[in-house]
C-alpha positions, 0 to 999 in steps of 0.5 A: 763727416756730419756737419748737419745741425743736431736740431732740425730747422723746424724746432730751430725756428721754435726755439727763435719763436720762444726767445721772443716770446720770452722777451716780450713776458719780461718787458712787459712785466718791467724787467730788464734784460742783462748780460754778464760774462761767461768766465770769471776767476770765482765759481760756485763752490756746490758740491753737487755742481762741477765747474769748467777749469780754465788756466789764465795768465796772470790767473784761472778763469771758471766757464760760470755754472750760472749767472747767479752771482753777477747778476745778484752784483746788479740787484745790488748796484740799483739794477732792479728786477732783471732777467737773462737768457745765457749759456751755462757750463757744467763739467760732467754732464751729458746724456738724454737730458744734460749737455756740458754747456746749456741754456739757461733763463735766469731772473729776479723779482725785487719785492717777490718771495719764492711763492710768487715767484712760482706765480709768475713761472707758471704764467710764463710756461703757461704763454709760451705753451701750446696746449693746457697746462696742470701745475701741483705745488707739495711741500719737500717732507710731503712729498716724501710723507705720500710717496714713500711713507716716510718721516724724513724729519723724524728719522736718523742717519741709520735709518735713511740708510736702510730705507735707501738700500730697501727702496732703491736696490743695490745701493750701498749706503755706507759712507752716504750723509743724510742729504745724500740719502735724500738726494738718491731717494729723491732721485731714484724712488720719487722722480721716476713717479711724477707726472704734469708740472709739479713745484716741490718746495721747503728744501731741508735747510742743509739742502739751502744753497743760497736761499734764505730760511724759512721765517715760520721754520727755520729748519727749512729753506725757501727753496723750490725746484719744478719738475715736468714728468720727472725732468727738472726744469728750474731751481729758485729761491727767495734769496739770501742777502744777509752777507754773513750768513752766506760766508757762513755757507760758502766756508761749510761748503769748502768743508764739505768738499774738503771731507769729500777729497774735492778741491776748495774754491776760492770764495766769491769776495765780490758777492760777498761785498756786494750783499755787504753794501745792501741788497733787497729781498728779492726772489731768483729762479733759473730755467733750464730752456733746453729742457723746457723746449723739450717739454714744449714740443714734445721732444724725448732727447735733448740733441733734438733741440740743441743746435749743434751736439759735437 
């Protein structure tokens, strides 16, 4: 039987190295590290994320996809900017680049908005490595406009359709919604492409999640995601904190899921009451370590930095 850990002692003691390092950013920077519970009765109810079930007595408890909402409960009690290092757990997950359960940094600046929020993780990813850093920013329908010619706004259900069956072979767009589309033209035709550190920003509003939308265009959402030669290593916004509205997009999500024969979730009540009694604009990010280690050490598969793969 192995036993042996699935990273070696070298990159264990990097990753140590980080976390301090990673420490020292945000308390200089006057953050406040947190902690927050790895199981609660609620969960993200994304349709694209699938979360860990776990039957209690008196009720169900979810392992957390993120720390998002607990910690946005602190934004809201007077906690100011915070950060955390974490575990988060994701159903379904695994191969070269995913694991069930994973590291995560997590953090929120009162006062930012998703643009200096790209600021600062550039100045972080920028300490913590070792070698020159190269960082490009392009808007969503940009990107899409260079890499593949298309108009995404100016283009029907039908003809993302086609443009998925002509540009990523094989595929059967029957039954494929537009975000769909997007998600696998995204995924199978642009992202293979990348190079460098690269923020792709202004996220089609449907695409929102819990990000505000855009006050010079409200047909998209202050959403940005980072990639590094493809991998994608953080996801952030500048976050909603209008209650309604995201009831609103809680509810469209159990529609959706309903549509798709995907179980509805219970929506967060307490999120929900906290953005209710008030919370400042802030902007929120979450930062996927593993994979960042993987990047920072050169490393090709995410065992090499995980310390046990079972």
């Amino acid at each position: 039987m192995n036993w042996q850990p699935s990273a070696s002692l070298t990159v264990i003691r990097q990753r140590a190295r980080i976390y301090n390092q990673i420490r020292a950013f945000f308390n200089t920077r006057g953050c406040l590290e947190v902690d927050t519970p790895a199981l609660m009765p609620t969960t993200s109810t994304d349709l694209n994320i699938a979360s860990f079930e776990l039957p209690h007595i008196p009720h169900r408890l979810y392992l957390q996809t993120s720390p998002e909402y607990a910690m946005k409960r602190l934004l809201a009690a007077g906690s100011g900017s915070i950060f955390q290092i974490c575990h988060a757990f994701r159903e379904g997950e695994a191969g070269r680049r995913h694991n069930p359960e994973f590291s995560l940094l997590e953090w929120y600046r009162v006062g930012y908005d998703y643009q200096q929020l790209m600021d600062e993780i550039e100045l972080l990813i920028t300490t913590l490595s070792l070698s020159r850093c190269r960082f490009r920013r392009i808007s969503y329908r940009e990107l899409f406009r260079q890499s593949l010619q298309l108009e995404i706004e100016a283009l029907a259900l039908g003809d993302l359709r086609r443009h998925c069956e002509r540009l990523v072979p094989g595929t059967d767009s029957d039954g494929l919604d537009a975000d769909q589309c997007l998600d696998l033209l995204l995924a199978m035709a642009i992202v293979p492409a990348m190079r460098d550190y690269l923020f792709v920003y202004d996220y089609p509003i449907s695409q929102a999640a819990l990000a505000r939308a855009s006050a010079g265009d409200a047909s998209v959402a202050e959403r940005f995601e980072l990639f590094y030669d493809g991998i994608e290593l953080a996801n952030g916004f500048s976050e909603l904190t209008d209650a309604s509205q995201q009831r609103a997009r809680f509810e469209q999500d159990n529609r959706a899921r309903r549509e798709r024969g995907l179980p509805e979730l219970e929506i967060d009540a307490r999120l929900l009451a906290a953005l209710e009694s008030g919370i400042e604009d802030c902007a929120g990010v979450a930062l996927g370590l593993d994979r960042l280690l993987m990047v920072l050490l050169e490393l090709d598969s995410i065992d090499q930095v995980l310390t046990f793969r079972d």
